[in-house]
C-alpha positions, 0 to 999 in steps of 0.5 A: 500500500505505501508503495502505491501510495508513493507511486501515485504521489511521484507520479503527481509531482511530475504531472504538476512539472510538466504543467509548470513548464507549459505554463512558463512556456506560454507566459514567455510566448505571451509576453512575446507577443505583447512586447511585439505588438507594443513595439510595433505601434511605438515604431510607428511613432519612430525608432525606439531606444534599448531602454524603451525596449527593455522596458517594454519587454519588462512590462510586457513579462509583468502582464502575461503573468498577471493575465495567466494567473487571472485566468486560472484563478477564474478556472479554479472558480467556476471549477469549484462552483461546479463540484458546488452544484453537485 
């Protein structure tokens, strides 16, 4: 039984790694494609300097993990109003 029991627990561990990373790697990719899309309106203005663009990508970072944690803060909840309703 306790084998079991670790067995199932080791298995937990790296189903929530490998979640992790996915989460981490479409926060990156967010935060890329915000940056990008920022950058490209303020080209528009003219050329930006490093410091500008490193502040943007900052920013950019910032956001995505805000709106990543927003949405799964709102999964959580209407998953557990649903396990409410039952």
């Amino acid at each position: 039984m306790w084998n079991h029991t670790l067995s199932l627990r080791v298995r937990l561990t790296t189903i929530i790694n490998i979640i992790k990373k996915v989460m981490k790697k479409s926060e990156k990719e967010l935060a890329s494609n915000i940056a990008s899309a920022v950058q490209i309106k303020l080209n528009l203005t003219g050329e930006q300097s490093e410091k500008v663009e490193k502040a943007i990508k900052k920013s950019a970072k910032k956001l995505a993990k805000k709106l990543l944690k927003i949405a799964s803060d709102e999964d959580n909840n209407k998953d557990k109003e649903e396990s409410d309703n039952i």
